[in-house]
Structures are given as structure tokens and as C-alpha cells.
TIVO-2410 file (N, C-alpha, C; in nm, 3 decimals):
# residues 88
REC num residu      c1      c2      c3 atome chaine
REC   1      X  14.856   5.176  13.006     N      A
REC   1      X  14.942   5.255  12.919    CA      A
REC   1      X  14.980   5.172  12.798     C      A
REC   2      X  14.988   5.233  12.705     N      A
REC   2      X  14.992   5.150  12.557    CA      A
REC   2      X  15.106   5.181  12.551     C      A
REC   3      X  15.135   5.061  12.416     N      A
REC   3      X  15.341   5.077  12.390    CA      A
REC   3      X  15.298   5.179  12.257     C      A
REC   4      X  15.445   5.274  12.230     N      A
REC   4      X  15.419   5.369  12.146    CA      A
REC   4      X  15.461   5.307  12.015     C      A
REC   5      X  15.484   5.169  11.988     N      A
REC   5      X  15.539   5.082  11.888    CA      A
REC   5      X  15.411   4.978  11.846     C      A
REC   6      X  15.342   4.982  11.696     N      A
REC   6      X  15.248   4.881  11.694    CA      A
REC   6      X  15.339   4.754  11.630     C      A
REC   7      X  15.247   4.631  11.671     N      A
REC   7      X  15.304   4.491  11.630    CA      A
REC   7      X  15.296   4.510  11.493     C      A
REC   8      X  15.232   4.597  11.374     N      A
REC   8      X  15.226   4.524  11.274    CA      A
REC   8      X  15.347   4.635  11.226     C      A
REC   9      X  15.406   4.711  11.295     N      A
REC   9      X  15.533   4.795  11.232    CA      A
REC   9      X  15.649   4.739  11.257     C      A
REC  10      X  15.648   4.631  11.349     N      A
REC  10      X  15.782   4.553  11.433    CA      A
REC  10      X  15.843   4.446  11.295     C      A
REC  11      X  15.965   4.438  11.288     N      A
REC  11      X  16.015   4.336  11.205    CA      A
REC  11      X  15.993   4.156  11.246     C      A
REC  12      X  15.936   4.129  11.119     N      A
REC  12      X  15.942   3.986  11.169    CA      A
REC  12      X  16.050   3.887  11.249     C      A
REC  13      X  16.184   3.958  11.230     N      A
REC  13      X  16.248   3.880  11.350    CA      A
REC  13      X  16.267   3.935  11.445     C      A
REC  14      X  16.171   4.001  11.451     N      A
REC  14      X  16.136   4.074  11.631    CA      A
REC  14      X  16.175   3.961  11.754     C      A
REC  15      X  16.265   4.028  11.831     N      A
REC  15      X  16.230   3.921  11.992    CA      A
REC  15      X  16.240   4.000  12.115     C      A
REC  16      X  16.185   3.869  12.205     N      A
REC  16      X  16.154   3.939  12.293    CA      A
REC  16      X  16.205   3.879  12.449     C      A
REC  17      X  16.315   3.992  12.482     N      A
REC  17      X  16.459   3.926  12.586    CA      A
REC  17      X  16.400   3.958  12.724     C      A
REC  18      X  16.427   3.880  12.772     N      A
REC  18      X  16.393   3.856  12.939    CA      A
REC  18      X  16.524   3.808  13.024     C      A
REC  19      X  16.537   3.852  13.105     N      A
REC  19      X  16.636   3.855  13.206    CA      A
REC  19      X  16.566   3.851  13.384     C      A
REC  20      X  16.585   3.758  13.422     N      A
REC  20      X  16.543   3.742  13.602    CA      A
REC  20      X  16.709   3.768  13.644     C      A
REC  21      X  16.622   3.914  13.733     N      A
REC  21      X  16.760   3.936  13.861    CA      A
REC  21      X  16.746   3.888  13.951     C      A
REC  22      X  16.840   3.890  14.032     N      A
REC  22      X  16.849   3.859  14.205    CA      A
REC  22      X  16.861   4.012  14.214     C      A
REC  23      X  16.783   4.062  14.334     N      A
REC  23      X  16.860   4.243  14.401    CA      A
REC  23      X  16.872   4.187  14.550     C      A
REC  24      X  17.003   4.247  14.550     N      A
REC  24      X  16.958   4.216  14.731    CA      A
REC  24      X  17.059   4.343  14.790     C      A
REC  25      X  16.965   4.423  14.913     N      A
REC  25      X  17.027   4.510  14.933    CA      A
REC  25      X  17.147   4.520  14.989     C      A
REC  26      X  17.246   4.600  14.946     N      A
REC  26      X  17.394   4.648  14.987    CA      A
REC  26      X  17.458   4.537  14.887     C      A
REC  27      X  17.429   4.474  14.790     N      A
REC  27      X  17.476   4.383  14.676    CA      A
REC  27      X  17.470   4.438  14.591     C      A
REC  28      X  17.555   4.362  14.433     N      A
REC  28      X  17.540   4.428  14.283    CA      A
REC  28      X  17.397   4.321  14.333     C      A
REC  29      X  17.339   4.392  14.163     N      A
REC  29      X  17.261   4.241  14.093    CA      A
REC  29      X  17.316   4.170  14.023     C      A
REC  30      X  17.283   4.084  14.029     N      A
REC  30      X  17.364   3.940  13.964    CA      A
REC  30      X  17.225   3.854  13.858     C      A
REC  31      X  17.211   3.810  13.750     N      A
REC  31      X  17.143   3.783  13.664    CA      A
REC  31      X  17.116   3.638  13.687     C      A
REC  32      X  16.992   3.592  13.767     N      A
REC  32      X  16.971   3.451  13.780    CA      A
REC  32      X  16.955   3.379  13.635     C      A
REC  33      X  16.879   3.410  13.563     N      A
REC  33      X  16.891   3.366  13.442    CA      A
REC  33      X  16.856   3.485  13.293     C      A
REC  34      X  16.826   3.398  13.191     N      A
REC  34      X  16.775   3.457  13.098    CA      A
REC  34      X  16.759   3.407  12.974     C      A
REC  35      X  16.665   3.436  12.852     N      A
REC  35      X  16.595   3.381  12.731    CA      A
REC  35      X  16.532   3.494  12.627     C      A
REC  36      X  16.561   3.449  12.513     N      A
REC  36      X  16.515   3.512  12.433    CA      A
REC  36      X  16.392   3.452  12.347     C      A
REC  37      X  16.300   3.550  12.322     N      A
REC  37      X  16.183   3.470  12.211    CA      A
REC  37      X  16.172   3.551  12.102     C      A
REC  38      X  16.186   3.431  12.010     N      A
REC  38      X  16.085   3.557  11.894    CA      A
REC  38      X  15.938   3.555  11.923     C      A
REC  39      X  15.864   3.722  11.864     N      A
REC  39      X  15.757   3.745  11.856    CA      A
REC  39      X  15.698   3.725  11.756     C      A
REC  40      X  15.744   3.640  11.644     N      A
REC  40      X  15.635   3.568  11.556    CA      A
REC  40      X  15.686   3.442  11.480     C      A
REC  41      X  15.598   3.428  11.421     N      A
REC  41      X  15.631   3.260  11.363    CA      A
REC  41      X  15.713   3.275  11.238     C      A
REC  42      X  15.763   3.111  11.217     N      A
REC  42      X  15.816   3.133  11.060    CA      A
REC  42      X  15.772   3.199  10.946     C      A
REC  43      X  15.612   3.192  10.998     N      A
REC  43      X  15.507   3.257  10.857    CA      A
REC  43      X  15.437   3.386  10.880     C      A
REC  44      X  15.551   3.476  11.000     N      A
REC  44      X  15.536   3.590  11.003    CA      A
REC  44      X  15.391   3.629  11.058     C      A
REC  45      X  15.331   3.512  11.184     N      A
REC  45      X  15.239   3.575  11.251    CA      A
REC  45      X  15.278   3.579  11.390     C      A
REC  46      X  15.177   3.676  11.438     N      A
REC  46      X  15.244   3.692  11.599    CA      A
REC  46      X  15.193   3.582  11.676     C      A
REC  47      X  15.299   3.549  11.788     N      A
REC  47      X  15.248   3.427  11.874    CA      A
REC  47      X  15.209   3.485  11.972     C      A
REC  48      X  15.107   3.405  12.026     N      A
REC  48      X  15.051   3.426  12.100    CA      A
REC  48      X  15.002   3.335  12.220     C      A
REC  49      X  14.943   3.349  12.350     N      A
REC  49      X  14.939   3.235  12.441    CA      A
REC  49      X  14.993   3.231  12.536     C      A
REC  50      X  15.039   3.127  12.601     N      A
REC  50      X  15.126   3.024  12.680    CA      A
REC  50      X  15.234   2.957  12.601     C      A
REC  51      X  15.350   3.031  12.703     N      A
REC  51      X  15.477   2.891  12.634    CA      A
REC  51      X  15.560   2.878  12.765     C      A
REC  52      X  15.611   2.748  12.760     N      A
REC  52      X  15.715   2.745  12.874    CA      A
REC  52      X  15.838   2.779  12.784     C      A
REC  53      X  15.932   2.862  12.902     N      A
REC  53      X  16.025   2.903  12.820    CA      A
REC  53      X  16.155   2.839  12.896     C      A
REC  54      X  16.288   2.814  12.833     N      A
REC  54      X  16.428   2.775  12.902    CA      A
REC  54      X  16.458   2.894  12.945     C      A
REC  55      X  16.538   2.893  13.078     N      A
REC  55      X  16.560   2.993  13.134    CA      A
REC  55      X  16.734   2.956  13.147     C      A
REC  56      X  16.822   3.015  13.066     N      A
REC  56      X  16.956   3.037  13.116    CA      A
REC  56      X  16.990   3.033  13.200     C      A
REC  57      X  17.047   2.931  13.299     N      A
REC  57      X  17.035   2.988  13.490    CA      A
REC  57      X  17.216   3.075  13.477     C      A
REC  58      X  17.221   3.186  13.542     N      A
REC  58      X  17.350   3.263  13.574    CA      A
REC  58      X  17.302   3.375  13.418     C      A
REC  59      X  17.310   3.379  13.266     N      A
REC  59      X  17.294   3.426  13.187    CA      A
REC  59      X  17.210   3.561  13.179     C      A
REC  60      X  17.231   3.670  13.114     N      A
REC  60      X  17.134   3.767  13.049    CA      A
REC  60      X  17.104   3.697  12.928     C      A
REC  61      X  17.035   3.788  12.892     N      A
REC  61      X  16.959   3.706  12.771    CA      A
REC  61      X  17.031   3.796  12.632     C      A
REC  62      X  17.059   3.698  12.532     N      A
REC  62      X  17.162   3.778  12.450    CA      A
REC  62      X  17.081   3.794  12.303     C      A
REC  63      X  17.043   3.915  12.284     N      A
REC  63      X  16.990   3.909  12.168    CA      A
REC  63      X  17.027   3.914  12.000     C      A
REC  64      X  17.168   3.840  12.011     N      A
REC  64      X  17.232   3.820  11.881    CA      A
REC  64      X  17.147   3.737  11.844     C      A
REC  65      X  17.189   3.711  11.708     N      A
REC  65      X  17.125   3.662  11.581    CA      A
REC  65      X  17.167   3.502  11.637     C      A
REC  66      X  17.265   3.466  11.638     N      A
REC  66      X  17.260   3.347  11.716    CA      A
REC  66      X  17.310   3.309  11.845     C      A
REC  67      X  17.156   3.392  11.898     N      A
REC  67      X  17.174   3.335  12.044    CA      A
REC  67      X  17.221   3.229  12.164     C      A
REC  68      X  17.293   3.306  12.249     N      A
REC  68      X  17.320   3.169  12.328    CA      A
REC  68      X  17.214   3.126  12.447     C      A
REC  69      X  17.150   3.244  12.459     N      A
REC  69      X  17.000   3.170  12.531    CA      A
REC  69      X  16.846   3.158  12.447     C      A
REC  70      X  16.822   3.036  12.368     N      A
REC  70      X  16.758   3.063  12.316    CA      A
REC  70      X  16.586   3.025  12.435     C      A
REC  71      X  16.515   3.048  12.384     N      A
REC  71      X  16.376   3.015  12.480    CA      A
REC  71      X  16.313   2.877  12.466     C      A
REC  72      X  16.340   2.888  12.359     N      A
REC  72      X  16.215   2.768  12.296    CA      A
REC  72      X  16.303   2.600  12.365     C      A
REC  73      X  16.193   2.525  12.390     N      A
REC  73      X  16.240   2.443  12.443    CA      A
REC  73      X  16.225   2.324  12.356     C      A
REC  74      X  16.367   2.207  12.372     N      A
REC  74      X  16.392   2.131  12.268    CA      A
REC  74      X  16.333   2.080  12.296     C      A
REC  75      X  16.269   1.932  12.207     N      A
REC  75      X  16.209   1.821  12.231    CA      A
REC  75      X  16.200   1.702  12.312     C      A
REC  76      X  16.314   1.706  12.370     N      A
REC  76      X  16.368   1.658  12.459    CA      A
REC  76      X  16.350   1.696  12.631     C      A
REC  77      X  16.367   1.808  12.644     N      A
REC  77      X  16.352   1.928  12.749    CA      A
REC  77      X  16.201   1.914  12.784     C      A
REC  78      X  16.120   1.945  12.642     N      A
REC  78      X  15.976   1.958  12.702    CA      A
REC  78      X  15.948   1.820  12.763     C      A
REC  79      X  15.956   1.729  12.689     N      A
REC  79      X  15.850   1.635  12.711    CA      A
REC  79      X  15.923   1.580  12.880     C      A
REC  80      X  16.039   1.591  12.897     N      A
REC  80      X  16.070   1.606  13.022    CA      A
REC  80      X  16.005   1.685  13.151     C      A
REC  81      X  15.992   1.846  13.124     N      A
REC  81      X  15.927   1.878  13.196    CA      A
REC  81      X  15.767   1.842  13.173     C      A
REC  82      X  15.695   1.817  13.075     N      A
REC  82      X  15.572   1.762  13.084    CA      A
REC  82      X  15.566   1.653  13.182     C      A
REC  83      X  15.648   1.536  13.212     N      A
REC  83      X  15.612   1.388  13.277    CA      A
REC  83      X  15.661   1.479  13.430     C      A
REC  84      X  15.735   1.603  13.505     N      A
REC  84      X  15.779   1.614  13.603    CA      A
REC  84      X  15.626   1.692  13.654     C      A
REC  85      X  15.552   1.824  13.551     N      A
REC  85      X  15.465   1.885  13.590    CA      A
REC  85      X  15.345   1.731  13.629     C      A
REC  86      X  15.303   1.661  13.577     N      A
REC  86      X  15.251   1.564  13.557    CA      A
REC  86      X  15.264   1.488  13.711     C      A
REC  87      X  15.361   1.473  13.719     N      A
REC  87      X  15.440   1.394  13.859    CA      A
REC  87      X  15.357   1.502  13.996     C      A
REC  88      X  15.381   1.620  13.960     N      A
REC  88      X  15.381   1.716  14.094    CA      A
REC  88      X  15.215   1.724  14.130     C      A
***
């Protein structure tokens, strides 16, 4: 099934919010985490690929202009999880 929205009609600061629940039955849901991405680059092309993303742990994912879950992972963060994937 196709989306009824094409990428090249979407605004360049398009993003794209993700939220992981917990459900568990006879419980609310409760929001294990969450992250926001934009869907294209500074120079207004769409990304595409593989990315590891930060995941908010407890958070929805908030899609204000300045987000408090953002996705992209700092420089710091990555190269961290690079030496742990590396390790495993």
C-alpha cells in the first residue's frame, strides 16, 4: 500500500517521530522511549539508508521545533556505541 503523500511535496523540515511502547494486558501503555528524525538533509535531499538512532528511554517523541528527543547521535555517543558493537 502506498502513502497518499509524495516525498517531493513534503517540506524540507519534514520529520519523522517514533515512539516504542510497552502494552501489557490489563495495563495503560507507558512509552519506553522515543526520537525524532528529519527526513532530509541540510541541502534538502532525502536521507536515506541506515542510521542508529538515540532513543529517549521513558519519552514520546516530541516534534517541536526544538526538540527534546532529538535522534541523531552526538559524536561522542556514536563512537561509543561503535567500540561496544565492536566489543559484542
Amino acid at each position: 500500500r502506498s502513502c497518499p503523500v509524495k516525498y517531493r511535496d513534503l517540506p524540507v523540515r519534514s520529520q519523522l517521530a517514533v515512539t516504542v511502547w510497552q502494552i501489557r494486558e490489563g495495563r495503560s501503555e507507558t512509552p519506553l522511549g522515543g526520537a525524532v528524525l528529519p527526513l532530509f538533509s541540510k541541502k534538502g535531499h532525502l536521507k536515506t539508508g541506515r542510521r542508529k538512532v538515540r532513543l529517549w528511554l521513558g519519552k514520546e517523541a516530541d516534534v517541536s521545533e526544538d526538540s527534546s528527543t532529538p535522534g541523531k547521535l552526538g559524536q561522542e555517543e556514536s563512537g561509543s556505541l561503535e567500540r561496544a558493537e565492536r566489543a559484542l
